[in-house]
N, C-alpha and C positions, 0 to 999 in steps of 0.2 A: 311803369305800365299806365299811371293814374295821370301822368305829365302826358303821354302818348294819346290816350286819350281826349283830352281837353284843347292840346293843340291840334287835333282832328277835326273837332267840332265846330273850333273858333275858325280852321281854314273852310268849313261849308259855310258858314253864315257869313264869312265875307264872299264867298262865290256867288252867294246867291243873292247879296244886298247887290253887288258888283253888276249881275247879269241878270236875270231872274225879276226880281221887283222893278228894276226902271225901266226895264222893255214892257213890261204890263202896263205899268202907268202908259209908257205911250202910245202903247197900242188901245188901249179903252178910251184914252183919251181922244185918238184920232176917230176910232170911229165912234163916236159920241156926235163931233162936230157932223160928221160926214151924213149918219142918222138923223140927227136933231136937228140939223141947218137945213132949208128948203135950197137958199138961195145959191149953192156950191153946186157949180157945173158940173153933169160926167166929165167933162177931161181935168176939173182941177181935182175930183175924187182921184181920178185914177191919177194923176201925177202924185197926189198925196202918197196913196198906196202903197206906189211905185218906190218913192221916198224910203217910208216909214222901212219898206224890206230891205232898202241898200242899206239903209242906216243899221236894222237891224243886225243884216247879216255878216256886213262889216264889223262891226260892234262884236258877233257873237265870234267873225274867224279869227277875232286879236285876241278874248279873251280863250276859247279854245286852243288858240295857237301857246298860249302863255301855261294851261293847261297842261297840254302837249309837251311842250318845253320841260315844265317841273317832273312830269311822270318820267319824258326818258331821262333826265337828269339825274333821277332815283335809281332808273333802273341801271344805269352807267355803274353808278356809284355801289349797285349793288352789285353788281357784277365783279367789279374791283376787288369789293371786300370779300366773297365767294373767293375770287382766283390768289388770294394772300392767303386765306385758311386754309385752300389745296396745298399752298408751299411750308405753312407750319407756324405759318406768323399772323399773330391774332389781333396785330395790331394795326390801324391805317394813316395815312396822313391828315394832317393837320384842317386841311383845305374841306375833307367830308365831314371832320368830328364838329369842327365850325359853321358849316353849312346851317343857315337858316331854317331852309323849305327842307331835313332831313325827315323822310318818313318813320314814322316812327316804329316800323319795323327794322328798319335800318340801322336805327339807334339802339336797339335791343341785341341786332346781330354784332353791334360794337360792343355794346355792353357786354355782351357774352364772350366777345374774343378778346378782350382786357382782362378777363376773370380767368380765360383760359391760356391766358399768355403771362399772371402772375403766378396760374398753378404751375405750368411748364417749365418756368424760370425757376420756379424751387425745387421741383421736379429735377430737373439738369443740375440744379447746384448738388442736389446729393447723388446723381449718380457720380457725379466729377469726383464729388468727398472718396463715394464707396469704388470708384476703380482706381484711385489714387493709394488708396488703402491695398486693393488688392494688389495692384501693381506690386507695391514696398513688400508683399508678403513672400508676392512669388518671386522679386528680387532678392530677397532675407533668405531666402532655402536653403539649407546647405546644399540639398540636392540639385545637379541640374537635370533639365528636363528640356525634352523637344515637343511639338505635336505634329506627327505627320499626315495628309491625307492616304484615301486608296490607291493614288499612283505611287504613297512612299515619297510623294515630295515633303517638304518643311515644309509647313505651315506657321511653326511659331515658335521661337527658341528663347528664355531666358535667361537674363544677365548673366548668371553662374554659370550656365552651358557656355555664353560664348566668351565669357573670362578664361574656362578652365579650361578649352581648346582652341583658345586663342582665335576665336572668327570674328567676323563681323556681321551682327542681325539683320541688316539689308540684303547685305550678298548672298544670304544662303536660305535666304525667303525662297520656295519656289523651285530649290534645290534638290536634286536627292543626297541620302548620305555618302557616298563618294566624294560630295564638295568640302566632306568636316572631314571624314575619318581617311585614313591614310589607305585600311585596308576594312574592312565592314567585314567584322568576326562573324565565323560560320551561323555561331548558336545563337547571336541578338540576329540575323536573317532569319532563321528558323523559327525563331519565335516571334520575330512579327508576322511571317506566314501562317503561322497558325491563327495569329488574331485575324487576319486577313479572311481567312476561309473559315474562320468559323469553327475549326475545329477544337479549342477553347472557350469553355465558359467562364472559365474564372482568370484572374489575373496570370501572365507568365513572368515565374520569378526564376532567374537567373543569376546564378552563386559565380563569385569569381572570375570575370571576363574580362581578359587582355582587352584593352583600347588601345589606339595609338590616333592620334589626329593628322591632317596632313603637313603640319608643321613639325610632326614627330614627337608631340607631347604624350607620352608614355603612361598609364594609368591601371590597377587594377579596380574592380568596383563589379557592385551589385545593383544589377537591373530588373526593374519591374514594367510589363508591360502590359497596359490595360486600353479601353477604347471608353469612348463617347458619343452620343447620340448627338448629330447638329442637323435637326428637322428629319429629312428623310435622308440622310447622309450618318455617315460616321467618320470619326479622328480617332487616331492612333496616339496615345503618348506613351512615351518612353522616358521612364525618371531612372535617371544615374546618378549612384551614390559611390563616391571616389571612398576606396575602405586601401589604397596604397600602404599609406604608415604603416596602421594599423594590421592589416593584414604581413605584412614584409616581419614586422617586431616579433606576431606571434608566427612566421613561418619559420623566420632564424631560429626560434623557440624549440621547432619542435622538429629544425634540422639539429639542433644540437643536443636535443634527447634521443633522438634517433642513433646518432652518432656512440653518443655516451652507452648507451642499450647497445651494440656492437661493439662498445670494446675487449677486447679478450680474444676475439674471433680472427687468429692470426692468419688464414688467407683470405680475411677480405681489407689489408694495407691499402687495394687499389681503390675498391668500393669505399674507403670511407676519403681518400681524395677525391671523389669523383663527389661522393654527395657536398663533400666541402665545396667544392666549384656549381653544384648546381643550385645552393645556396645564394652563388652569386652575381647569377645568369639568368636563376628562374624569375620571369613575370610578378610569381607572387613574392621572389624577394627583392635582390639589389636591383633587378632587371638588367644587367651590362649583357653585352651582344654574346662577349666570346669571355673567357676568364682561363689563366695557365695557371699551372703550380708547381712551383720550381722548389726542392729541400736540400740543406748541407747535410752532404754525407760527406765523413772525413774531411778534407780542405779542397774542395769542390762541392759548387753548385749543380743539382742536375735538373734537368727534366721530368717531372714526373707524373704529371696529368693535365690532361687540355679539354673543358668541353665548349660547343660552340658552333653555329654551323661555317661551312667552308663554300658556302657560295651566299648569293642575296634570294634566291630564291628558295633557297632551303631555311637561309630566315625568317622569311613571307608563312611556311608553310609550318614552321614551329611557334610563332607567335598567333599563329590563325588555331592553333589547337591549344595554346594556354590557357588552363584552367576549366577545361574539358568536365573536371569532377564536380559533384556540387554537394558533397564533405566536405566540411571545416576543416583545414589543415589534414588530409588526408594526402599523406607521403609516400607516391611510388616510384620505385628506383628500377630504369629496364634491367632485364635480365642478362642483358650483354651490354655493354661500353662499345659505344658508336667510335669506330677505328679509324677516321680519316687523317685528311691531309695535314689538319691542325695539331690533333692530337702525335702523329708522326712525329712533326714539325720538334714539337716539344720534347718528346722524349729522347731525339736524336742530339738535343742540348747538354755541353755540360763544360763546364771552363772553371778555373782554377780561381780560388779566390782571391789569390794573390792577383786575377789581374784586376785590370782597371774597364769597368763600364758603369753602366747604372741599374742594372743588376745587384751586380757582388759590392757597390759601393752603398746599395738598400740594405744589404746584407750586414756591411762590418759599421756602420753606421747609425743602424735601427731608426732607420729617419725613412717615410712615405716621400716619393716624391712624385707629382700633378705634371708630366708634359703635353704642354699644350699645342706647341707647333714643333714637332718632331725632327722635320725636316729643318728646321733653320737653329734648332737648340745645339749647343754647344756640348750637352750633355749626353749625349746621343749619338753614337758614333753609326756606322754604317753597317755592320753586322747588325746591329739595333732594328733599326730602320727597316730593311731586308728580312730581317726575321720577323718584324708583325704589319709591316706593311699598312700603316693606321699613321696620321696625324697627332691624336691626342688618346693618351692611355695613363692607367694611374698604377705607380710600383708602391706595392703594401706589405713591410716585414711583417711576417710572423713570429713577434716576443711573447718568450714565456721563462720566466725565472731569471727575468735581466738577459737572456741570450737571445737570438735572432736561430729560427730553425728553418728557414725559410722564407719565401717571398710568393706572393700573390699577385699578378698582371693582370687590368681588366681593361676594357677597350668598349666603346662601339662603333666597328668597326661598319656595320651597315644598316642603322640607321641615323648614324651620325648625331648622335644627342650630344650636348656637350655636357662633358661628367662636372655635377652641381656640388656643390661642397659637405650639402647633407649629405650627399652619395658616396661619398668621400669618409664621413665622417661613421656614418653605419659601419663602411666597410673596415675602416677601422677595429670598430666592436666586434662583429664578425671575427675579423683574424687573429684578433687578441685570443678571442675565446676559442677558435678552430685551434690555434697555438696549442694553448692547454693542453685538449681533449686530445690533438693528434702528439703532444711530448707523452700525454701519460701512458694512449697508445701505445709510442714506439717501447716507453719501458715499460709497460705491463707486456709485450713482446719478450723482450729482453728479458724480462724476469720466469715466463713462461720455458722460456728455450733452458735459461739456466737449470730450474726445476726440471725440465725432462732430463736434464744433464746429469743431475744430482740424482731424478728417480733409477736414472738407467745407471748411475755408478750402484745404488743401492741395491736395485734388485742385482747387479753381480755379486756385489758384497751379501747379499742375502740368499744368493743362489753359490757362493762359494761355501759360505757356511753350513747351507746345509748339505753341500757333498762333503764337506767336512765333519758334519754331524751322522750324519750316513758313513762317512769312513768312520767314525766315534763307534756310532752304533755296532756297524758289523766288527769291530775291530773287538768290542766289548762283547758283542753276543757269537764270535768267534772263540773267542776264550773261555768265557764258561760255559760253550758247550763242546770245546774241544777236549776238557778233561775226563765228564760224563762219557763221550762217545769213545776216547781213547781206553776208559776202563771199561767200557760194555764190551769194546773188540775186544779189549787182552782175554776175558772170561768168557768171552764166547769161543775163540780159540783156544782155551783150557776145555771148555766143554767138546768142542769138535774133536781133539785130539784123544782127549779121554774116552771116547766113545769107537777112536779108531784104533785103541789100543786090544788087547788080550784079554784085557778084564776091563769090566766096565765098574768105578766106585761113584754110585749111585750122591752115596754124601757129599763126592768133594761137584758133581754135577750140581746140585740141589744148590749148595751154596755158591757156585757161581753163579746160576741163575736168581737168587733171590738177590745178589749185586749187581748182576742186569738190570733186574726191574726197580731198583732203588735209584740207579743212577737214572735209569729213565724216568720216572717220575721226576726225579729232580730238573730233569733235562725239562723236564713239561710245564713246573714250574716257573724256569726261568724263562720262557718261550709266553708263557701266562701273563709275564708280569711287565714284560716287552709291549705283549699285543693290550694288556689293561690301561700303559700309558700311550702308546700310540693312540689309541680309539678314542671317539669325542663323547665323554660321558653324557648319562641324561639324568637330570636332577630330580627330585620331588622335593620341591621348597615350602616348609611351611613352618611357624615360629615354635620355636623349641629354646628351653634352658636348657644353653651348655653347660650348666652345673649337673644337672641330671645326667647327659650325656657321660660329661669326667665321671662320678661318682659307677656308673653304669659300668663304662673302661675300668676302672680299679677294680670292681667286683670281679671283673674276667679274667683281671691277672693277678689275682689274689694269691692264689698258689705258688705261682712263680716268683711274688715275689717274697714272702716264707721262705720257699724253697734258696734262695739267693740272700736271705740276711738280711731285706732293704725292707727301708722303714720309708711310708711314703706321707706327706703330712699334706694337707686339704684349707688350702685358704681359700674358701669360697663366699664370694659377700654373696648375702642373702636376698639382697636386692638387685641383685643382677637382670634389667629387661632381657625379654625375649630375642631372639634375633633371628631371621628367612633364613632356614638352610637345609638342605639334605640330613637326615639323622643318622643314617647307615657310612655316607662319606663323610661327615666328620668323624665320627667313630672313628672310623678306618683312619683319620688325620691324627687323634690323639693314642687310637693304638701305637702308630708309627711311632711318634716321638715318645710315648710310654716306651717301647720296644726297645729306641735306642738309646737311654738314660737308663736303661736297666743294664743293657751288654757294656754301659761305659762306666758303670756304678760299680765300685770296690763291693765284696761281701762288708755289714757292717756298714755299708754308705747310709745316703739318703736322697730321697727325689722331692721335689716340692709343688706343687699344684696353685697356682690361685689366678683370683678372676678379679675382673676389676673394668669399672667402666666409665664414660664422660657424657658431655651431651651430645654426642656423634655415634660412639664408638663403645664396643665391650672389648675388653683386654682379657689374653690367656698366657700365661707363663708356665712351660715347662723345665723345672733347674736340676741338676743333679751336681754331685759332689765328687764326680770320676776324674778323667785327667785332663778331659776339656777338649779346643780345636788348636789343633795347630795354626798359629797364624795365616800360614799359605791359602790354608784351605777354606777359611771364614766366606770367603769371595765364589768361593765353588762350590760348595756345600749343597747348595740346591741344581747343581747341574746333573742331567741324566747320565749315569753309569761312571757317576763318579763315587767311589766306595773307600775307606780305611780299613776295611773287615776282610778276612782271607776271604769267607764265601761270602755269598750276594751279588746280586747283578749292579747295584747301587743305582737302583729305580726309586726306594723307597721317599727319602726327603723329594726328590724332582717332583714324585707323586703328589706329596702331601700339596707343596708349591702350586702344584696345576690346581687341585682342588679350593685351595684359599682364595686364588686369583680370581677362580670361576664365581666363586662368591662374593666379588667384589673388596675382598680383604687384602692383606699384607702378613710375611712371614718373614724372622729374620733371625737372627744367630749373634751370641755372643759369649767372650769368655767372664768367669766373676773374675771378682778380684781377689777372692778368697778360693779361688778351684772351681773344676767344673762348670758345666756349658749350658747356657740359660736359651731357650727360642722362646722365642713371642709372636701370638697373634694379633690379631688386628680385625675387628667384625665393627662391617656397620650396624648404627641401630636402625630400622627403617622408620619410615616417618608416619604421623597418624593418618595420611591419605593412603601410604602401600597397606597400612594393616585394614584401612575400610576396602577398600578391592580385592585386598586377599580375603578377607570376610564376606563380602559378595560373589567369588567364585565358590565360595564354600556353599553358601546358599541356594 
C-alpha cells in the first residue's frame, strides 16, 4: 500500500514538472515582454499570443492525450483482471503484472487474487484428498447402494451395486430401475413410495427381498430405504445388503429342524418331501427354479415330489412374493401341495433300476452328476430330455449309511442361471442331510407300524386272557357257589315237603333252615371276597413299624394258635425304619399268610417271623414247617382262584399280591430245604424328601 502510494506522488510531480511549471514560465514570460516592452507592435503582440496558445494547446493535447492513454490502459487492464475473477481464476498475465504505468489499485486487485488463488489451490487440493477418501469408502462398502431422484431415475450407483449386478455406472445414470433389475420386487416399490409421499418418517427397512438383475443375477438381501435433502429437492437411497449365504446356511438350518420336529408324524411322508424340495427352490435357500424327488422303493425308482412353477409367468409371480415375511427364518409351508403339471409329471415316473439312464446310474453309483448341454450329451437319452425339457440340470443322490435312497433333480429352467459350483456344492450338504432325516423317517415309520402290530397282537393276547380270566373266574365262582346253593335247594325242598306232609316236625324244619342260612352266609362270603379283589382299593398311607404290625397279628391269633400246638418265634430287628403303608391292609396281608402257615403247619410245628432291612428296602419272612409247595404250583401260587384247600375261593394269596404291588413292594414263595414254605416281602424304605411331604400334609 506504502509502494502505491509513493509511486502516485512521484507520477503527479512528474505531470506537473512535464506540463504545469513550463507553461507558466512561458506564459509570464511572454507577457512580461508584451507589458514591459513599448516598442512591440499590436500585431506582433497578438501573433505572440496567438503562438504562445497553439504552442500551449498542442503541448497540453499530447500530454492529456498521453494522460488519456494511461487511464484507459488501466482501465482495460482492469477490466481484464474483473472478468478473470468472474471465471474463478485470480491470476493474470504476465504483460499487466509487468506493466510499468499499473495503478496501484490494480496492483492491489493482483495482489489479492494471487493470495486468493494460493488459498483456492489448497482449498481444491484437499477437497481432491477428501472426495478421494470418500470415494474409496463408498467403493470399500460391502453394501451396495443406488441414489435415486423423485422421477425414481438413478442418480448415482456405487462400484459394489454395479459389480454385484453386473451393470455399467454410465448406462444406468438417468435410468429407472427396470434398466438393473430383471423384475422391481413388489415391497422395495412399496417402500420407496412411501418415501416418495411422505408417508414415512423414519428409515424403511425391508427383511429378506428376492432381487434378480437383468442379467439374471439372483440375490436375497436386506434393504434400507432412506432420503436426503439436495437444497430444495430431495434423493432417495437405497442400501442393499446381499445376506444370500448367510441367509440360505441358516434357512437349510431350520428346514432341517423343522423337518426333524415332524418326524414320527406318519401321514405327513408327502409334506416332509415337499419341504425337502422347498429347501431347494426357495429364494431364501438353493434358489433352483424347479427341484423333483425321486426314492428307491424295492428295485425301482419312483417319482415322488416336484415343486416348481409350470410356466414363466407363474415364476415372475412367485419370485415377486419371496420373502414376503420380515421374521428371521420364519417357516411356512401351504396348507395344500400345489398339484400341477410338474408335480404330475414326476409322480407318473418310475423305471426299474436295473435300467440304464442318468437317473438309476445317480442311484447305483452315488456319484452327483452337472449336465450341462442336455441336448448334445451322450448321457442323456431322450426320455431324459422330454421329461425335463431344460438344457442344464444337476442329478444329486441322496446317501445315508453308504446306500443311495434316492435322487434329487434341480434345474433352472426359466430363468436360465447357470448352476455355480457352490450351488452344486450346498446341495450336496442339503441332500446328505435331507438323506438322514428322511432314512430315519422312513424307519421311525416302519418301527411305528410294527408297534401298532405288536400293540394290536397284545391287546388280543390281553383281551384273550382276560375272557380267559373271566371263564377262570366264573368257572371258579360257579363252583363254590354251586355246592352252597345245591345244599340250600336240597333243604328247602325237605322243608316244603315237610310242611306238605300230615304232620308237620317243627325240629327237622328248624334245622334245615339253620343250613340254609349257613350255607348262604357262606355263599356271601365268597361273593365278598370276589367283589374285595375285583374293586380298586383305597389306601391311607402313613409310616408305620411293621414290627408292631406282626406283633399286633400274633396277638389276634394267639388262641388259635394254642389251640393247634404251634409255637411261633419273632425275629424282629429292633431297628427296623418306618415304611408308607396302609395299617389295616397289611394286617389283612400278614393275617393271610399267618392264616396259611397255620392250616399247612403239623400240630407241634412251628412258624417263624422276622424282619430285616438294607439301604432301600425292609424284609419280611413268613416260614413254617408244614409240607411246603408243590413244585407245580410255586409259579401260580399268586394267581386268583387258585386254591390247594377243599374250601376257599382261593382269593386269599392274589389278595395279599395286589396289596404289596400297590405298595410298591414284591412277594414271593419258596420251598426250605429243611421242609416247609417260606414267603417274602419286599418294602420300600422311602426317602428323606417322601417323609418331609408326608410331614407337610400332616401339618
Amino acid at each position: 500500500m506504502e509502494k502505491g502510494k509513493i509511486i502516485w506522488s512521484r507520477n503527479l510531480l512528474y505531470w506537473a514538472w512535464k506540463i504545469f511549471i513550463p507553461n507558466l514560465i512561458l506564459a509570464i514570460y511572454i507577457l512580461s515582454i508584451i507589458c514591459f516592452r513599448e516598442d512591440v507592435s499590436g500585431s506582433s503582440c497578438l501573433l505572440i499570443i496567438i503562438g504562445m496558445l497553439v504552442y500551449f494547446f498542442v503541448r497540453l493535447y499530447f500530454y492529456y492525450y498521453k494522460i488519456g492513454f494511461f487511464l484507459w490502459n488501466n482501465v482495460q487492464n482492469l477490466r481484464e483482471v474483473i472478468n478473470e475473477f468472474k471465471k474463478g481464476r485470480f491470476t493474470v498475465n504476465e504483460t499487466i503484472n509487468n506493466s510499468v504505468n499499473i495503478s496501484p489499485v490494480l496492483q492491489d486487485l493482483l495482489g489479492i487474487g494471487k493470495q486468493f488463488d494460493l488459498l483456492l489451490s489448497s482449498q481444491d487440493a484437499e477437497l481432491k484428498k477428501f472426495h478421494e477418501i470418500y470415494s474409496n469408502i463408498i467403493n470399500s462398502m460391502n453394501s451396495s447402494f443406488i441414489v435415486l431422484d423423485r422421477e425414481e431415475k438413478i442418480v448415482y450407483a456405487n462400484e459394489g451395486f454395479c459389480k454385484k449386478f453386473h451393470v455399467d455406472q454410465e448406462r444406468i445414470i438417468g435410468k429407472s430401475l427396470n434398466s438393473v433389475f430383471y423384475f422391481v420386487n413388489t415391497r422395495l416399490k412399496m417402500g420407496i413410495s412411501q418415501i416418495l409421499q411422505g408417508n414415512s418418517k423414519e428409515d424403511v427397512i425391508l427383511k429378506n427381498v428376492h432381487l434378480m438383475s437383468i442379467h439374471r443375477k439372483s440375490i436375497i438381501s436386506d434393504i434400507k430405504i432412506s432420503y436426503m435433502k439436495v437444497g430444495d429437492d430431495f434423493q432417495i437411497i437405497v442400501i442393499i445388503d446381499d445376506i444370500t449365504d448367510r441367509f440360505s446356511k441358516d434357512y437349510h438350518a431350520s428346514i432341517l429342524s423343522h423337518l426333524s420336529e415332524t418326524l414320527g408324524d406318519e401321514t405327513g411322508i408327502e409334506t416332509t418331501y415337499y419341504n425337502i424340495l422347498v429347501g431347494v427352490t426357495s429364494g431364501s435357500g438353493l434358489g433352483f427354479n424347479r427341484a423333483m424327488l425321486f426314492m428307491v422303493e424295492d428295485d425301482s425308482l419312483k417319482g415322488k415330489m416336484a415343486v416348481g412353477p409350470d410356466s414363466f409367468d407363474e415364476a415372475i409371480e412367485i419370485w415377486n412374493s419371496l420373502g414376503s415375511s420380515d421374521s428371521d427364518l420364519l417357516i411356512q409351508y401351504p396348507m395344500e401341495i400345489k398339484r400341477g403339471e410338474l408335480l404330475r409329471r414326476v409322480l407318473d415316473y418310475n423305471v426299474k433300476l436295473s435300467e440304464e439312464n442318468i437317473f438309476t446310474n445317480a442311484v447305483k453309483n452315488k456319484e452327483r452328476c452337472h449336465i450341462k448341454n442336455a441336448w448334445n450329451d451322450p448321457r442323456v437319452d431322450d426320455t431324459i430330455r422330454h421329461f425335463l425339457e431344460v438344457d442344464e440340470f444337476i442329478v444329486m443322490p441322496m446317501v445315508s449309511s453308504g446306500k443311495a435312497i434316492g435322487i434329487i433333480v434341480a434345474d433352472n429352467k426359466y430363468n436360465m442361471t447357470s448352476i455355480s459350483q457352490q450351488s452344486i456344492e450346498l446341495l450336496a450338504i442339503f441332500a446328505y442331510q435331507a438323506a438322514f432325516l428322511v432314512e430315519n423317517y422312513l424307519n421311525l415309520i416302519s418301527v411305528k407300524r410294527e408297534m401298532k402290530r405288536l400293540e394290536e397282537r397284545q391287546e388280543a393276547i390281553v383281551e384273550s386272557e382276560k375272557m380267559a380270566a373271566v371263564g377262570r373266574i366264573a368257572s371258579h365262582i360257579a363252583h363254590e357257589i354251586r355246592n352252597p346253593l345245591v345244599t340250600m335247594g336240597g333243604y328247602a325242598k325237605r322243608i316244603l315237603k315237610n310242611i306238605e306232609g300230615d304232620e308237620v316236625d317243627l325240629g327237622k324244619i328248624e334245622k334245615s333252615a339253620d343250613i340254609i342260612l349257613k350255607e348262604s352266609e357262606r355263599l356271601e362270603k365268597i361273593l365278598s371276597n370276589v367283589m374285595d379283589f375285583t374293586k380298586p382299593a383305597k389306601y391311607i398311607k402313613e409310616f408305620h413299624n411293621i414290627n408292631i404290625i406282626i406283633k399286633d397279628t400274633h396277638r389276634l391269633l394267639k388262641n388259635l394258635l394254642l389251640e393247634k400246638n404251634i409255637q411261633v418265634e419273632l425275629n424282629l430287628d429292633e431297628n427296623l425304619p418306618e415304611v408308607q403303608c396302609d395299617f389295616n391292609q397289611m394286617k389283612q396281608v400278614l393275617l393271610n399268610l399267618f392264616q396259611n402257615a397255620i392250616d399247612a403247619t403239623p400240630s407241634g410245628g412251628n412258624i417263624t417271623v422276622s424282619t430285616d432291612f438294607d439301604e432301600k428296602n425292609i424284609y419280611i419272612k413268613v416260614a413254617d414247617s408244614g409240607t411246603g409247595i408243590q413244585a407245580e404250583d410255586v409259579e401260580v401260587i399268586f394267581e386268583p382262584f387258585f386254591t390247594t384247600k377243599i374250601t376257599g375261593v382261593g382269593l386269599g394269596l392274589a389278595n395279599v399280591k395286589k396289596i404289596i404291588k400297590d405298595h410298591r413292594g414284591k412277594i414271593w414263595a419258596k420251598n426250605k430245604d429243611e421242609g416247609g414254605a417260606e414267603f417274602s416281602i419286599r418294602l420300600p424304605i422311602p426317602s428323606l424328601e417322601n417323609k418331609i411331604n408326608e410331614a407337610k400334609e400332616v401339618f
